[in-house]
C-alpha positions as CSV (number, residue, x, y, z in Angstrom):
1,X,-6.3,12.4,-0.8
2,X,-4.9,12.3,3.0
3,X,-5.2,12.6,6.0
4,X,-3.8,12.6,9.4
5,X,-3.3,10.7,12.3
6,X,-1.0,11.4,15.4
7,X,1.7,9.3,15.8
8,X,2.7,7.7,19.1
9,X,5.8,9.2,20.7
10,X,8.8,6.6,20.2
11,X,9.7,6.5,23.7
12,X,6.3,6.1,25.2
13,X,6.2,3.6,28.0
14,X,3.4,0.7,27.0
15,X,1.5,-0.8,29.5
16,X,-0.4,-4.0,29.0
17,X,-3.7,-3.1,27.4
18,X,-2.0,-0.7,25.3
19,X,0.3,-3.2,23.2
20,X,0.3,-2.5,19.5
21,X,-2.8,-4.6,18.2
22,X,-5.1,-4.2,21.1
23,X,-7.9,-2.3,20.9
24,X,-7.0,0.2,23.5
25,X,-4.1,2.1,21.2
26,X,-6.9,3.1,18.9
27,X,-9.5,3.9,20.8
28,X,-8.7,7.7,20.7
29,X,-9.5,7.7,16.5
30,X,-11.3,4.6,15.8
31,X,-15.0,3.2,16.7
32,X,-15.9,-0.1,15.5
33,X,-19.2,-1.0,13.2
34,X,-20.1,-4.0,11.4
35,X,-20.8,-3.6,7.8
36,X,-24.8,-3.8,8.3
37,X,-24.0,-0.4,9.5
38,X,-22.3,0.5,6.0
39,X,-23.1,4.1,5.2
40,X,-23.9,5.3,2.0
41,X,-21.5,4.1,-0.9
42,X,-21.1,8.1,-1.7
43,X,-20.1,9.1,1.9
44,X,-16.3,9.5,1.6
45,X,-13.9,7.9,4.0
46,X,-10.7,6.6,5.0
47,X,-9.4,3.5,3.6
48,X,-6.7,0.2,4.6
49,X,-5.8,-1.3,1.8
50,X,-3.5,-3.8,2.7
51,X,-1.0,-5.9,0.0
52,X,0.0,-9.1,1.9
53,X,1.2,-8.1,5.3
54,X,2.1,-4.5,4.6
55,X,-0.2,-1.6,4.4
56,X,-0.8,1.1,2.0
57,X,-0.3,4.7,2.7
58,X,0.3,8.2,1.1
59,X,3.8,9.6,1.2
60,X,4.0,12.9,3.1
61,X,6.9,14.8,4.3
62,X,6.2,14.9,7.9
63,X,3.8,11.8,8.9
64,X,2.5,8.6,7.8
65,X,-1.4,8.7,6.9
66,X,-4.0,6.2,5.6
67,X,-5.4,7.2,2.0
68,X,-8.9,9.1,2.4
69,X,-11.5,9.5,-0.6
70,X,-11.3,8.1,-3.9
71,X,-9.0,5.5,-4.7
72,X,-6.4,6.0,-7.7
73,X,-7.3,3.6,-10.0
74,X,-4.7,1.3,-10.0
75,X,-5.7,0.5,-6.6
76,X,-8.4,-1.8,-7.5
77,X,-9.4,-4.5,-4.8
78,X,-9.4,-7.6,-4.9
79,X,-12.5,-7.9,-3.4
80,X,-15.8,-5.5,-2.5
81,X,-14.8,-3.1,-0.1
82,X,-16.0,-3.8,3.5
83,X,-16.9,-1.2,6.2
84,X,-15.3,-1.8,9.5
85,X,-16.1,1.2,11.4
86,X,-15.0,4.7,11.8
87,X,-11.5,6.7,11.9
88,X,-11.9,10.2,13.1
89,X,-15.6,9.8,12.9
90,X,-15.3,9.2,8.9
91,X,-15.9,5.7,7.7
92,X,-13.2,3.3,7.5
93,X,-12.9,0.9,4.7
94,X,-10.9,-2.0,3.9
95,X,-9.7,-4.0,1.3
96,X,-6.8,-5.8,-0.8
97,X,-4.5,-5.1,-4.0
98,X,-2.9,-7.7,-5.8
99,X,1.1,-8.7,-4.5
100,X,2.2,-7.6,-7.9
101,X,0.1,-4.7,-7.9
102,X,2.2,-0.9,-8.5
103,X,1.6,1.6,-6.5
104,X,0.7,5.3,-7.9
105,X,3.5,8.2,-7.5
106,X,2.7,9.3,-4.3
107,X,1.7,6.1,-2.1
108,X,4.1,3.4,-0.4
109,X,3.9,0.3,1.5
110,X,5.1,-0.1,5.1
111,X,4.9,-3.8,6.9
112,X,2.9,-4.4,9.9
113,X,4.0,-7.6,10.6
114,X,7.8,-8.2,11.2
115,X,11.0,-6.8,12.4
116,X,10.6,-3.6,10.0
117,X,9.3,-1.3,12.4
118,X,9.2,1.9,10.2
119,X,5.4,2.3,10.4
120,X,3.6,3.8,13.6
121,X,2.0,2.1,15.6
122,X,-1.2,3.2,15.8
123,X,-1.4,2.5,12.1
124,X,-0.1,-1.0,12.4
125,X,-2.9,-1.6,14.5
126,X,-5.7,-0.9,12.3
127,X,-3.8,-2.9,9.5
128,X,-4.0,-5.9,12.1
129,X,-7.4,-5.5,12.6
130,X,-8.8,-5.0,9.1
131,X,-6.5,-8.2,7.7
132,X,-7.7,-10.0,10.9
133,X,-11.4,-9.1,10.0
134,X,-10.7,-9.9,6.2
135,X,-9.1,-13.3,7.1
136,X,-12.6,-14.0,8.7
137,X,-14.6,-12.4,6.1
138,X,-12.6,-15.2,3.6
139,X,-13.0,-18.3,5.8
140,X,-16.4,-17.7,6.5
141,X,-18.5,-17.9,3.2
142,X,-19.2,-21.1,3.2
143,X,-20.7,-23.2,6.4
144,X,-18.3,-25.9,7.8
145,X,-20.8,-27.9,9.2
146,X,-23.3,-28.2,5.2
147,X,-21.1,-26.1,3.0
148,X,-23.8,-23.8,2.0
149,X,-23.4,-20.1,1.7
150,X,-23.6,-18.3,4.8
151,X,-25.3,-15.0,6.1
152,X,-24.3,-11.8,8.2
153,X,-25.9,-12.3,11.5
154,X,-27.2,-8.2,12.1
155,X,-24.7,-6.1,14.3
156,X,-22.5,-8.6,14.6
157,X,-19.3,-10.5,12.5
158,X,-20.8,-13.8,13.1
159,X,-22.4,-15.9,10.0
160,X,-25.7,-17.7,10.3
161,X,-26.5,-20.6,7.7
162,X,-29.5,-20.4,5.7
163,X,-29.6,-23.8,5.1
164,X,-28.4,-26.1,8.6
165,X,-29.4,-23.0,10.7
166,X,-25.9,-23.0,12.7
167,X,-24.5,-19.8,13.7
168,X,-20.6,-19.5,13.3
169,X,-18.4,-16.7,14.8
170,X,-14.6,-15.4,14.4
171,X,-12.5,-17.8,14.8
172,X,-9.5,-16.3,17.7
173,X,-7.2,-19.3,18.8
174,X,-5.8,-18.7,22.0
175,X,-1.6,-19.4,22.5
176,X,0.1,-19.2,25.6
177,X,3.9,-17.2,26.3
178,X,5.3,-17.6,29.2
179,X,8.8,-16.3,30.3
180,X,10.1,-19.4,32.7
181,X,12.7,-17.9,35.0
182,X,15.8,-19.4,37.6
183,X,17.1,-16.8,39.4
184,X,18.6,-14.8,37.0
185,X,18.7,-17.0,34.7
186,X,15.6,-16.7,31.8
187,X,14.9,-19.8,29.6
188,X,14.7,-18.9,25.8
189,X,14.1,-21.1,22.7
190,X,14.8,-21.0,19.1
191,X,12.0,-22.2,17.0
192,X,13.2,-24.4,13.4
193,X,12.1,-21.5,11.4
194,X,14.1,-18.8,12.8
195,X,17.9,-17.9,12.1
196,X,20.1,-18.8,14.1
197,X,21.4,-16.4,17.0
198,X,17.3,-15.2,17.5
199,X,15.4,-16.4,20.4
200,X,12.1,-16.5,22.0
201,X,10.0,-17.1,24.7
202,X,8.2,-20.5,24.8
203,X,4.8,-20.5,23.4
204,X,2.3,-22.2,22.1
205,X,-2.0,-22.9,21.4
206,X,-4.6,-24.5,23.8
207,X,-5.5,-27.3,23.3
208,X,-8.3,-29.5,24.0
209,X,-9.4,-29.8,27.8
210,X,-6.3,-27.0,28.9
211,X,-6.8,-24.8,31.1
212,X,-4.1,-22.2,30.2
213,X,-2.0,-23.1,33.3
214,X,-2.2,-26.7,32.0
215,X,-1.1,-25.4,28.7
216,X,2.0,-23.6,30.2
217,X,3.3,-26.8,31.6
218,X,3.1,-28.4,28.8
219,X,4.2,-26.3,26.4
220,X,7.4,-25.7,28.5
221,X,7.9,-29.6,29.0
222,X,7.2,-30.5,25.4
223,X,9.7,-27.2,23.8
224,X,12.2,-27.3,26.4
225,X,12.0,-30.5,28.8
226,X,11.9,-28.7,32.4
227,X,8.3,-28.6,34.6
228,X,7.4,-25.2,35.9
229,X,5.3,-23.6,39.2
230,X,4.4,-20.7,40.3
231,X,2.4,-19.9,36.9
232,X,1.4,-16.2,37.0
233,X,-0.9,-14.5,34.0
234,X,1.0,-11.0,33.0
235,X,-0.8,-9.5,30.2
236,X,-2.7,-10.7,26.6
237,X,-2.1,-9.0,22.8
238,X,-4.4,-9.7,20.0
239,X,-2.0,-10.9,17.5
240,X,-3.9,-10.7,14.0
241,X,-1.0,-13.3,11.9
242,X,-3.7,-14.3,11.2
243,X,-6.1,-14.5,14.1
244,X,-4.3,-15.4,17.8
245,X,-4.7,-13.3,20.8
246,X,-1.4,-14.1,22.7
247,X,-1.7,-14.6,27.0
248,X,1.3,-13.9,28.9
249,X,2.8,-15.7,31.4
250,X,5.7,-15.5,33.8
251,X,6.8,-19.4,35.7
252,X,9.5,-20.5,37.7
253,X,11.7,-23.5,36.9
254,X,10.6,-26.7,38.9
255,X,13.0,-29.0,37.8
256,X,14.9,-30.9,34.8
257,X,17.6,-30.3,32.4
258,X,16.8,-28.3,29.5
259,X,16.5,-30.1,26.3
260,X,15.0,-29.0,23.0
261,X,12.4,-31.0,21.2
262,X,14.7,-31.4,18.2
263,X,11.8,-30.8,15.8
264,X,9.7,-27.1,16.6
265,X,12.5,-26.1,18.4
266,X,16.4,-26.6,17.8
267,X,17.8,-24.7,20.5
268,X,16.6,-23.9,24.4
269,X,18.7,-22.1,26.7
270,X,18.8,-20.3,29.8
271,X,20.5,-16.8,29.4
272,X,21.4,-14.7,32.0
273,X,18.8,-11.3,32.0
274,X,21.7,-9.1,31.4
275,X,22.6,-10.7,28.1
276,X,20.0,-11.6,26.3
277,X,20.1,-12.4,22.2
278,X,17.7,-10.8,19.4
279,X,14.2,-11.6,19.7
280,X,12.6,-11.9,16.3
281,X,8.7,-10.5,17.4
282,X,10.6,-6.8,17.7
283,X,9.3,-4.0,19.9
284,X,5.5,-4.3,18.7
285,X,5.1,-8.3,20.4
286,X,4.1,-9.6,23.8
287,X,7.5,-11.3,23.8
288,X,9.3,-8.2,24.1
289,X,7.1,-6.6,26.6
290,X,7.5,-9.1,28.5
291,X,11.5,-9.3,28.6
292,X,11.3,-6.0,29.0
293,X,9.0,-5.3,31.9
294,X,10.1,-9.1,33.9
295,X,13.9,-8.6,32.4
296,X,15.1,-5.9,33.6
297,X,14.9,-4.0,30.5
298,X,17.5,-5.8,29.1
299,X,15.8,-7.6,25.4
300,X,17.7,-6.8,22.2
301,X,15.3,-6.0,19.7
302,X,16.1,-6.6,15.8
């Protein structure tokens, strides 16, 4: 019932395309199909079965591996199983378990999302991309446009409508971060949600007629009341919560006094890059790669 995977060394430098949730940190195990390329229902494989935002593995001594083969039984899915390509050349399956579901002697649950940082990253990574392909797969049955139920277009995730004939295709909502800097000073918010004492960089989605630059003024003005120049693209991370792809940016202050919205965000500072608070996206978000790489290696990570 497992199998293995190798873990990524803990102090392993990350460059930009390598970022926990891209594509590239898997490339090495896993090879993407669409389910019209669903083998064989008897052709054993590996499985992500993911309950809420945490993902299902088997217990070993020494590593952290996805389940392979048959399922216990009281790891029913929610839903039919769907093929999303292959892991170590074996299909790779994924599905959902009830929240209240209990687990078999043998198996545990490890977040992906969040400060918990207890499960490897390579792992992680698959779990984004199967809940961020499942997100779609639940969104998509129906056509927005008529309502009526929709088709897999072949070799592809997109759904055609039998009925209006429109063609719809994943949903991924672009959101802009941006590290604004004065000297050695670096501007960092807190959004409503978090606690307080945990900061972030300003971000935010596209929105209609932006170009991203345009959004990166804005978004700075509108969280934090300064204007910004100099606006310089960094490096991007899919970010499957559920569906964003996050584009980094560094700026430089223009002008203004810092003041927080009130509303999204309750505090906005600038902090000095040699004492910087917690960040709550932990070591596996743009956020901290870019403090890190732009901050002299100075972020606190929770």
């Amino acid at each position: 019932m497992k199998g293995c995977i190798d873990s990524m060394p803990g102090n392993q430098e990350i460059m930009p395309n390598s970022l926990p949730f891209n594509t590239t940190i898997i490339t090495s195990l896993f090879t993407p199909l669409s389910s019209e390329q669903e083998p064989k229902s008897d052709v054993p494989g590996f499985w992500t079965i993911l309950q809420g935002a945490s993902l299902v593995v088997a217990v070993d001594s020494s590593e952290q591996v996805l389940l392979v083969g048959d399922l216990p039984a009281s790891l029913e899915p929610e839903t039919e199983p769907l093929m999303i390509g292959l892991w170590q050349g074996k299909p790779l399956r994924c599905a959902r378990i009830a929240l209240d579901a209990a687990l078999p002697e043998g198996y545990e649950t490890l977040p992906f999302q969040g400060p918990d940082m207890r499960l490897d990253n390579t792992l992680a990574t698959i779990a984004g991309r199967a809940a961020q392909i499942m997100h779609w797969e639940r969104r998509s049955r129906h056509c927005s446009h008529c309502g009526s139920m929709m088709s897999r277009i072949p070799a592809s995730w997109g759904k055609h409508c039998q009925s209006c004939g429109d063609d719809h295709f994943p949903h991924i909502h672009p959101c802009i971060i941006v590290l604004v800097r004065r000297g050695e000073d670096m501007l960092l918010i807190r959004n409503a949600a978090w606690n307080p004492g945990r900061f972030s960089l300003v971000a935010g989605f596209v929105d209609f007629g932006e170009s991203l630059e345009e959004c990166v003024q804005r978004e700075v003005r509108e969280e934090a009341g300064i204007e910004v120049t100099n606006i310089r693209y960094v490096a991007s991370q899919c970010w499957p919560f559920p569906s964003q792809v996050m584009i980094g940016f560094l700026a430089d202050y223009a002008g203004g006094e810092v003041t927080p919205d009130g509303v999204e965000v309750v505090e906005a500072h600038w902090f000095h890059e040699g004492v910087l608070p917690l960040s709550p996206g932990g070591k596996r978000s743009i956020a901290r790669w870019i403090l890190d790489t732009f901050g002299k290696n100075q972020a606190t990570s929770t």
